[in-house]
C-alpha positions in Angstrom: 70.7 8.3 -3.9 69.6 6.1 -6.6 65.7 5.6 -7.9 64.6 2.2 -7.7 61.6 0.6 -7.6 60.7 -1.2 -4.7 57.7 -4.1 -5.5 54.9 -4.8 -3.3 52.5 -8.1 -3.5 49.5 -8.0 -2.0 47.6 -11.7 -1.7 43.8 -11.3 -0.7 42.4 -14.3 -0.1 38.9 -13.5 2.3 35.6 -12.0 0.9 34.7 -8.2 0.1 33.0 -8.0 3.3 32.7 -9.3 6.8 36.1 -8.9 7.7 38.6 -5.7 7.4 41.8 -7.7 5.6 40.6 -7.1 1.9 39.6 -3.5 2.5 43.0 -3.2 4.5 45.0 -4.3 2.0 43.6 -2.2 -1.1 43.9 0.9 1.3 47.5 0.1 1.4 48.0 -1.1 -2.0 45.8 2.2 -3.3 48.2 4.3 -1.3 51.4 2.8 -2.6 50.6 2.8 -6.1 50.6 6.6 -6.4 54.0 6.8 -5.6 56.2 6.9 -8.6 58.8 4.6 -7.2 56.5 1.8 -6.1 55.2 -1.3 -8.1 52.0 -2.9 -6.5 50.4 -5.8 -7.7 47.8 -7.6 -6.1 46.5 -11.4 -6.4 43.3 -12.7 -5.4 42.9 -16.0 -4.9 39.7 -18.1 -3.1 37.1 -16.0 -2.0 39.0 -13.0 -2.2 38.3 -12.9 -5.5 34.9 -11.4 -4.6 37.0 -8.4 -4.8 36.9 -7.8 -7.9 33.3 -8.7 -9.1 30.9 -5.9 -10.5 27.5 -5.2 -9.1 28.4 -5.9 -5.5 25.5 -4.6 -3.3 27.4 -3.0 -0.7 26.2 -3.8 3.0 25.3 -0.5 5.3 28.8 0.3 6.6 31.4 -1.1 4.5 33.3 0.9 1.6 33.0 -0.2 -1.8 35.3 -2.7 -2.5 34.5 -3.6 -5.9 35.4 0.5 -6.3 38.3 0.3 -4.9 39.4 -2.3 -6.8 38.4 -0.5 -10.3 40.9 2.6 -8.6 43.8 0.3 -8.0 43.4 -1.6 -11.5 44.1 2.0 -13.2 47.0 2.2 -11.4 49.1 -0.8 -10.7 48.5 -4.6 -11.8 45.7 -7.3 -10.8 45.5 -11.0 -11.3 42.9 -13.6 -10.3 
């Protein structure tokens, strides 16, 4: 069986917090981008681009998201 790479495209378009999508998606994406066989890029666009900026204060509950994106940045591609 041959190696390719399979592409994945993640589009985050809601805030860091107050709804699950964002964190969903970089869960996913995180996940993906260890494996040696996947390419995962992820563009945020609108408010979703709260993702990405430093010093979030994280509300009581929620996972770092501004962390997570940092991880995935190491790993695979990000645009905004």
């Amino acid at each position: 069986m041959e190696n390719s790479t399979k592409s994945y495209l993640f589009i985050i378009n809601n805030g860091p917090y107050g709804d699950e999508r964002p964190y969903n998606a970089l869960r996913l994406a995180m996940n993906l981008a260890k494996r040696p066989e996947a390419s995962v890029r992820v563009f945020m666009t609108g408010d979703g681009v709260g993702c990405a900026l430093g010093g979030q204060k994280t509300p009581n509950g929620y996972y770092n998201v501004e962390r997570m994106m940092a991880s995935l940045a190491r790993r695979g591609e990000a645009a905004t």
